[in-house]
N, C-alpha and C positions, 0 to 999 in steps of 0.2 A: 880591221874590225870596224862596226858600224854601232855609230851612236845615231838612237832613235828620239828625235825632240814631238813632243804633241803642243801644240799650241792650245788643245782643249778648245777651238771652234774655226770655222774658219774665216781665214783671215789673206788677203793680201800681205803675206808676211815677208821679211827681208832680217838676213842675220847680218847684225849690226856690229858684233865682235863676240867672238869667243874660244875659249881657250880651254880644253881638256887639262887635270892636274891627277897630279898622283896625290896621296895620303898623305906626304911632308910638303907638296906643295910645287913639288917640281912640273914645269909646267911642259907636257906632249907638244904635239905638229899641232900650231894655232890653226885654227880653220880660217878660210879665206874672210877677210871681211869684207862687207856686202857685195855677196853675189849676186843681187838681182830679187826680183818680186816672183813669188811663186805661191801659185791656188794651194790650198792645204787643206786637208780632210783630217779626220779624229787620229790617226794615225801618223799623221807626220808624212803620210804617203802624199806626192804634189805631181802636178801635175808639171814637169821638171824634173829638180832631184834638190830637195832640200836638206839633206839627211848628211852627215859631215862625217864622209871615211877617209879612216886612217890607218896607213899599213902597220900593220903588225912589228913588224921589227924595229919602227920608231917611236915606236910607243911606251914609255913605261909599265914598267909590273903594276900589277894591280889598282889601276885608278876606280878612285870612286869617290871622285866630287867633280862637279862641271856647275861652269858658270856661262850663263847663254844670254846674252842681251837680246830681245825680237822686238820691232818693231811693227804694226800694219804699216797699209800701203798709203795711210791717212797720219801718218803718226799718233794714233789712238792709242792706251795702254791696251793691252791683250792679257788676259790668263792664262800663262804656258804652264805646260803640265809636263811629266816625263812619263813615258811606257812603253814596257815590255815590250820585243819585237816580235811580230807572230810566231808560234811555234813553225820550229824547220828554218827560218829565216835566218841568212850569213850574220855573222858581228855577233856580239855580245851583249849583254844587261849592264848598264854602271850600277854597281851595288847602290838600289835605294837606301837603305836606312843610314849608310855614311855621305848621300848627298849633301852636300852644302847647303846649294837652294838654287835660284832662278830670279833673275834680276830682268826687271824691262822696263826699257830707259834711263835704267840705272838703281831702280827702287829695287827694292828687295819684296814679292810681292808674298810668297809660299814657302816654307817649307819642307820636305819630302820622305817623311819619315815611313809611309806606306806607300807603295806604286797602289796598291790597289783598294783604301780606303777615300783615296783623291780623284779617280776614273770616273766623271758624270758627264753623261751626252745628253742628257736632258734636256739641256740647252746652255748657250756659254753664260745667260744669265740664274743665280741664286735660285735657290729654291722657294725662296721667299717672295719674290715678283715674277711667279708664274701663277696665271691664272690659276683660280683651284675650282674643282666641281662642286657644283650644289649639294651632291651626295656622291653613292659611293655608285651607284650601277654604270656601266660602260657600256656602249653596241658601237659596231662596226660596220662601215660600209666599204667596199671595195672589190677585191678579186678573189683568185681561186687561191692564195696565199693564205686567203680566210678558209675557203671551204675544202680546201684538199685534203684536209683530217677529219671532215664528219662522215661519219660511215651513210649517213641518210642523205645525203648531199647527192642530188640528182644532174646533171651537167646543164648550165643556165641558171644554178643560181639561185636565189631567194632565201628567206629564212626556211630551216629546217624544221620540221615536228619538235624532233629534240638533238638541237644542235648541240645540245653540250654532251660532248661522249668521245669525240677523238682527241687525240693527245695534238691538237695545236697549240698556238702563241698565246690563245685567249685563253684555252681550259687551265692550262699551266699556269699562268701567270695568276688565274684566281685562286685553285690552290694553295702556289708557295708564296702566295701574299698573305694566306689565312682571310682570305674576302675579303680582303680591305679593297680589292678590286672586284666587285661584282658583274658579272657577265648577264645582260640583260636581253641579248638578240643581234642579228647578221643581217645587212642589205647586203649580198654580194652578188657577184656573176662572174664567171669563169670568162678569164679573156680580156674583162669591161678595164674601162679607162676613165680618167679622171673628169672627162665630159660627158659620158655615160652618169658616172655619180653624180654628177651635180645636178643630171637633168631629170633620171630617174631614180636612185637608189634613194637622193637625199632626201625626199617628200616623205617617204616613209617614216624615217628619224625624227622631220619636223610632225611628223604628227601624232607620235606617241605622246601619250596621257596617262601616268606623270611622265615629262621628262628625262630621260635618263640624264646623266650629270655629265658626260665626256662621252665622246663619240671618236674612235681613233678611224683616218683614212689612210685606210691599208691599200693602197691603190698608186699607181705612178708608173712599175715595173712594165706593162703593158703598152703603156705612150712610149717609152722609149724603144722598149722592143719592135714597136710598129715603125720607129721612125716620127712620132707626132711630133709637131714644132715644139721647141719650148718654151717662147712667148704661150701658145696655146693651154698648154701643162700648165704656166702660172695663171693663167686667168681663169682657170679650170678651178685648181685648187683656191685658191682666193675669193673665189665665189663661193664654192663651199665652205670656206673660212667665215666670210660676212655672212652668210645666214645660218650659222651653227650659235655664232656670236650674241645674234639679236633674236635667239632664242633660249639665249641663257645655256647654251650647250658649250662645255669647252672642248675646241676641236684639240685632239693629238695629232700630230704631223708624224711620218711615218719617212726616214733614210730607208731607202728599199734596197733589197739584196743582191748578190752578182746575178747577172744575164749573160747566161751563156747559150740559151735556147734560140733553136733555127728555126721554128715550124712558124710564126709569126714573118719574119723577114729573115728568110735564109741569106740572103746577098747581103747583107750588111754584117761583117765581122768586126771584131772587135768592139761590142759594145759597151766596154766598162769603162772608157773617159765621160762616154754618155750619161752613165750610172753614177758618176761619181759626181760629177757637172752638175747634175739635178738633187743628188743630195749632198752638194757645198752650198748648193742656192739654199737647201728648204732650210737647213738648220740656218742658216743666218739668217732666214726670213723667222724660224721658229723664236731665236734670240730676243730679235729685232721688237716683236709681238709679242714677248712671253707667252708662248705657246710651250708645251711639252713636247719632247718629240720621241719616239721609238726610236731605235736601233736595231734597224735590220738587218746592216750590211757588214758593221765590225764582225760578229760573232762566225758568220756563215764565209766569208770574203778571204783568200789568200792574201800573201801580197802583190801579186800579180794582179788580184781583183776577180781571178775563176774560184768558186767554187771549192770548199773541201768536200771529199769526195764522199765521206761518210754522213754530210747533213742531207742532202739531197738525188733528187730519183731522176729528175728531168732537166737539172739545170737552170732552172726560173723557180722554182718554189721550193722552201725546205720542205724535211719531209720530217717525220716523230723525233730525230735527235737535233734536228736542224731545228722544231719550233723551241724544241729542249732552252737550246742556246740564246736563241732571240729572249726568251722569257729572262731567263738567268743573266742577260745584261741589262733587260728593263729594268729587273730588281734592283741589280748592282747599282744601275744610274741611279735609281732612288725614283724613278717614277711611283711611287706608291706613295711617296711622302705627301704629294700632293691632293691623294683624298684622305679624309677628316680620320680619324681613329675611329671604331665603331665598338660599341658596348653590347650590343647582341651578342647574345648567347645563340650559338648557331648548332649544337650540340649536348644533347640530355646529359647532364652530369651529377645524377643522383642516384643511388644505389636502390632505389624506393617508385622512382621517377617511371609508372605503366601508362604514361599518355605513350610514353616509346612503344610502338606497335611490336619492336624486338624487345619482347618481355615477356611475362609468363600471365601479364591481365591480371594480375593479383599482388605482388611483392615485392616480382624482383626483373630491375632490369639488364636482361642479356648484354647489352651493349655495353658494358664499363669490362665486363670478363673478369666478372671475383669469383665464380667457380673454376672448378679444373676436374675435368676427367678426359685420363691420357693424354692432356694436349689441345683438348678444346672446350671451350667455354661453354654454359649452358644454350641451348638450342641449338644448336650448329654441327651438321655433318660432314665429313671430309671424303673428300674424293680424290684419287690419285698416288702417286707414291709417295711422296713430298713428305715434310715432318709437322706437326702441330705440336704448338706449346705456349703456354702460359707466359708472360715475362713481365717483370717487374718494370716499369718504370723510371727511369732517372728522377731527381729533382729540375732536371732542365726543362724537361718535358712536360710538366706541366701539364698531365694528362690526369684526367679522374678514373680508379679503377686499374686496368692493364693492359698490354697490349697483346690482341692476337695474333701470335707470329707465324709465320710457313716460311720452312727452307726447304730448297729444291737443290742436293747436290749434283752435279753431276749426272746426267743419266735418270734423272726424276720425269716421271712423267708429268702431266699438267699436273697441277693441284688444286683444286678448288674447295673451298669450306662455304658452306651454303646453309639454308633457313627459308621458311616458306610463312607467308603471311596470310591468314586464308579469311581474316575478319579483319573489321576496324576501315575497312576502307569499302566503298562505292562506285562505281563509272560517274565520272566527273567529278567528282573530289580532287582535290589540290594535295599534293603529300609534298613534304620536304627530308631529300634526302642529304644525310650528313654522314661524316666519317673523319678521323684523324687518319693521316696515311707516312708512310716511314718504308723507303726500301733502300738497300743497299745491294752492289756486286748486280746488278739486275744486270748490264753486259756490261760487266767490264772490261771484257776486251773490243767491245767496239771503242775505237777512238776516233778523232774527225778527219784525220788525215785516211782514214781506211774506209773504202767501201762497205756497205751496209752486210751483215751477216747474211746463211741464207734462211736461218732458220734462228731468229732471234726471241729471247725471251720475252714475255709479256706480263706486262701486271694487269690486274684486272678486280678491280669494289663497285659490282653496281645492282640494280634493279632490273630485273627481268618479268616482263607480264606479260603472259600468254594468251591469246586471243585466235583459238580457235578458227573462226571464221576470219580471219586474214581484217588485215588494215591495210589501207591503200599508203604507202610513202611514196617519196621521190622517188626513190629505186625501184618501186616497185610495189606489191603485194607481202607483207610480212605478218609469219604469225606470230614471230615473239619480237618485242622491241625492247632494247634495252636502254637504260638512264644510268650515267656515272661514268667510270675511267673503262674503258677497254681496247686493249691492245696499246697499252702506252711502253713505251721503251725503254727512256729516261729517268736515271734513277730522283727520288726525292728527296733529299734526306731530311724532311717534316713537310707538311702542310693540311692543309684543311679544304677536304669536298664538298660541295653542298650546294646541290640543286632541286627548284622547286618545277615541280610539273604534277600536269594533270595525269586521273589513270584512263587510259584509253579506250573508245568503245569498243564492247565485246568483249572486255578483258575479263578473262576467268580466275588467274590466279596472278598473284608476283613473288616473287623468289630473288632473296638475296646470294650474289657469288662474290666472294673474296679468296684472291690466290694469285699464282703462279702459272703461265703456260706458257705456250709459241706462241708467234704472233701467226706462223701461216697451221698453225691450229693442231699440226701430228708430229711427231717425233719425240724427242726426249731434251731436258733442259740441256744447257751447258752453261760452265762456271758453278760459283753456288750464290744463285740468288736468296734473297730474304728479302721478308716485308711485311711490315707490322701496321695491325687494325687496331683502332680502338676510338670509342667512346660510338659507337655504329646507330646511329639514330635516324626512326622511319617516324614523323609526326603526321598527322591526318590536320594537315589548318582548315580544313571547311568546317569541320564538327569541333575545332575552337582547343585543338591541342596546344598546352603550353609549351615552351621550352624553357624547361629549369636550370 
């Protein structure tokens, strides 16, 4: 069996003595003492083998407490942590909640009564002395790890008309934060590297007015996959460091995810020591600086370092389950802790409240859903075979009004519950769209060790305006564009949408959909998804709509 130690950053580490025990206290096969200095990543995975097995048959029943003395390669204290070993991985879990604890040098420094309220990659320093942003808006510069989820994302890059709409790392992450992360705009390009960004992506960041508050560099995976030096890489990103800094921007640092892709440098196999190399450097450089950092490699990364095969399409970029997970460990790390709490009200929550364009212009507003007929709230019609209905809200949730729910058993075809706006708004008006979102079973049988289904289901809450006479995008020519979630895959279980855009020239009409479907758009669901709307609010801010 295999005990898994996290040092929680890396470290030139050396195990200084330690001894596996049972529950009376009997003590297992000592592990060797000092074996040597080995590279260490979030995972205990080294570039070596620091990881302390022990045969089964020598081992007492049931242990579960371990005491591990580590030291760096400086004699510096370190913060060891204990975690999980990837799902599928040989060896077993020492039961956390009867851990003992974790001594280094001798001190007793933690703990361990949760493996996973103690897991923050953030950085190995407190949440306390890392930079914090001015505000809460974020933009990204970087690669196609950014742009491979925007449906408008034309190949080369740049911001999008309306980037926010595919289910990447940035759409998700503002959601299941409830905005406490706002997504403000993309410098990206498919391919570019971290001397690309500094030379042209970054100009663009420095010259927005106001400032956005944090600027994450989603960028790295490409240098290495080319082979670029990594003296080069560091003075790439450090440059972009130093002028994010002294414009009051705090950069996020970004571990990037396995490379297993050939189409860049076919001849160069095995590029995950590389991967791993560049980000043991960046988080110690993150620490070092109190920078924040992402986490892009834990969530997506086996332990061999390839890939599970259900986040990704190509090998180098997740893809909608793969940003799923990136998102779901930023939270977990607590990146979000580091911008301010926000007191906006980013959703109509009054039963009276007709600045909401979804309302009747007189009384009563649609978007909380205190009417019911059959299943669906006032305004809104349904399409599909799927079920509508009414549901009460928990006290948890903390929603005004109800939630409009649609389930798709089994063999349901798309579903969609729709509403048509046909006043209240302009060409060139600013509208801001909001929703509270909740789904559950959306696939639950995809899991990440399995390839992607072929025919998976889709959520779908957004703004549709129709424009007759075509609008030029990156892609192309289009006559309807859409704003909000579409074709996301991953379930949520709460957050909050809410993007501001303009309405496009030409535009004749816009039309709310909220439902269920495929993602490749025909056939019938499978599983039984669910997924609940509410509090659905369309405000008009040019002509000075409040939000109550």
């Amino acid at each position: 069996m295999t005990f898994w130690p996290d040092v929680g950053q890396p470290v030139q580490a050396q195990i200084v003595a330690g001894v596996l025990q049972d529950s009376n206290g009997n003590p297992g096969v000592a592990m060797p003492s000092t074996v040597g200095h080995y590279q260490v990543d979030f995972y205990g995975i080294t570039v070596g083998n620091l990881n302390a097995t022990i045969p089964a048959d020598t081992f007492p029943p049931n242990p579960d407490t371990t005491t591990l003395r580590l030291s760096d390669f400086y004699g510096s204290q370190i913060t060891p942590k204990i975690v999980s070993p990837p799902a599928g991985s040989p060896g077993m879990v020492v039961n956390p909640a009867n851990i003992l604890g974790i001594t280094t040098l001798g001190r007793q420094l933690l703990s361990m009564p949760d493996i996973n309220t103690l897991r923050s990659d953030i950085t190995a320093a407190s949440v306390s002395s890392i930079r914090r942003p001015l505000n809460n808006n974020f933009v990204v510069i970087g690669d196609s790890i950014t742009t491979s989820q925007d449906h408008y994302h034309a190949n080369g890059g740049g911001p999008g008309y309306f980037p926010y709409l595919g289910e990447s790392w940035y759409n998700r992450l503002c959601v299941e934060s409830f905005q406490r992360m706002r997504f403000a705009g993309y410098w990206c390009q498919d391919g570019t590297g971290l001397a690309y960004a500094l030379s042209t992506l970054l100009p663009n960041v420095l010259a927005l007015n106001p400032a956005p508050g944090a600027c994450a560099v989603m960028a790295g995976i490409n240098d290495v996959d080319s082979g670029v030096p990594f003296s080069t890489m560091v003075a790439s990103l450090k440059g972009i460091v130093t002028q994010l800094l002294a414009a009051s921007i705090v950069p996020i640092l970004v571990a990037i995810p396995p490379d297993e892709c050939t189409v860049l440098n076919p001849t160069v196999p095995g590029k995950d020591p590389a991967v791993r190399a560049w980000n043991t450097w960046i988080r110690r450089y993150a620490a070092n600086n109190g920078l924040p950092l992402i986490d892009a490699y834990t969530p997506c990364a086996k332990l061999d370092g390839t890939w599970w095969p259900g986040m990704t399409s190509d090998f180098i970029n997740p893809n909608g389950w793969g940003n799923a997970a990136i998102s779901k460990q930023v939270l977990g790390d607590g990146l979000t802790d580091i911008f301010a709490p926000t007191a906006t009200v980013l959703t109509s929550r009054a039963s009276t409240d007709v600045t909401n364009l979804f309302s009747n212009g007189s009384t009563l507003n649609y978007g909380l859903f205190t009417t019911n007929t059959a299943g669906l709230g006032a305004g809104l019609t349904k399409g599909g075979s799927g079920t509508a209905a009414i549901v009460t809200p928990s006290a948890s949730d903390q929603l005004a009004g109800n939630w409009q729910q649609v389930s798709c058993p089994a063999g349901s075809t798309a579903t969609t519950l729709g509403a048509t706006f046909s006043s209240g708004w302009s060409v060139g008006d600013t509208l801001a769209f909001s929703a509270r979102v909740q789904t559950s079973n959306l696939n639950s049988a995809w899991a990440a060790a399995s390839t992607a289904p072929a025919a998976p289901n889709a959520l779908y809450c957004y703004l549709a305006a129709s424009i007759p006479g075509g609008i030029v995008m990156p892609t192309g020519t289009k006559t309807t564009v859409y704003q909000g979630m579409f074709n996301w895959l991953a379930d949520i279980s709460d957050g909050l949408l809410y993007y501001e855009f303009p309405v496009p020239p030409g535009t004749t009409g816009l039309s709310l959909g909220m439902g269920i479907g495929l993602y490749t758009g025909s056939g019938t669901t499978t599983g039984n998804p669910v997924a609940r709307f509410g509090e659905v609010t369309l405000i008009n801010l040019t002509t000075g709509g409040l939000l109550v």
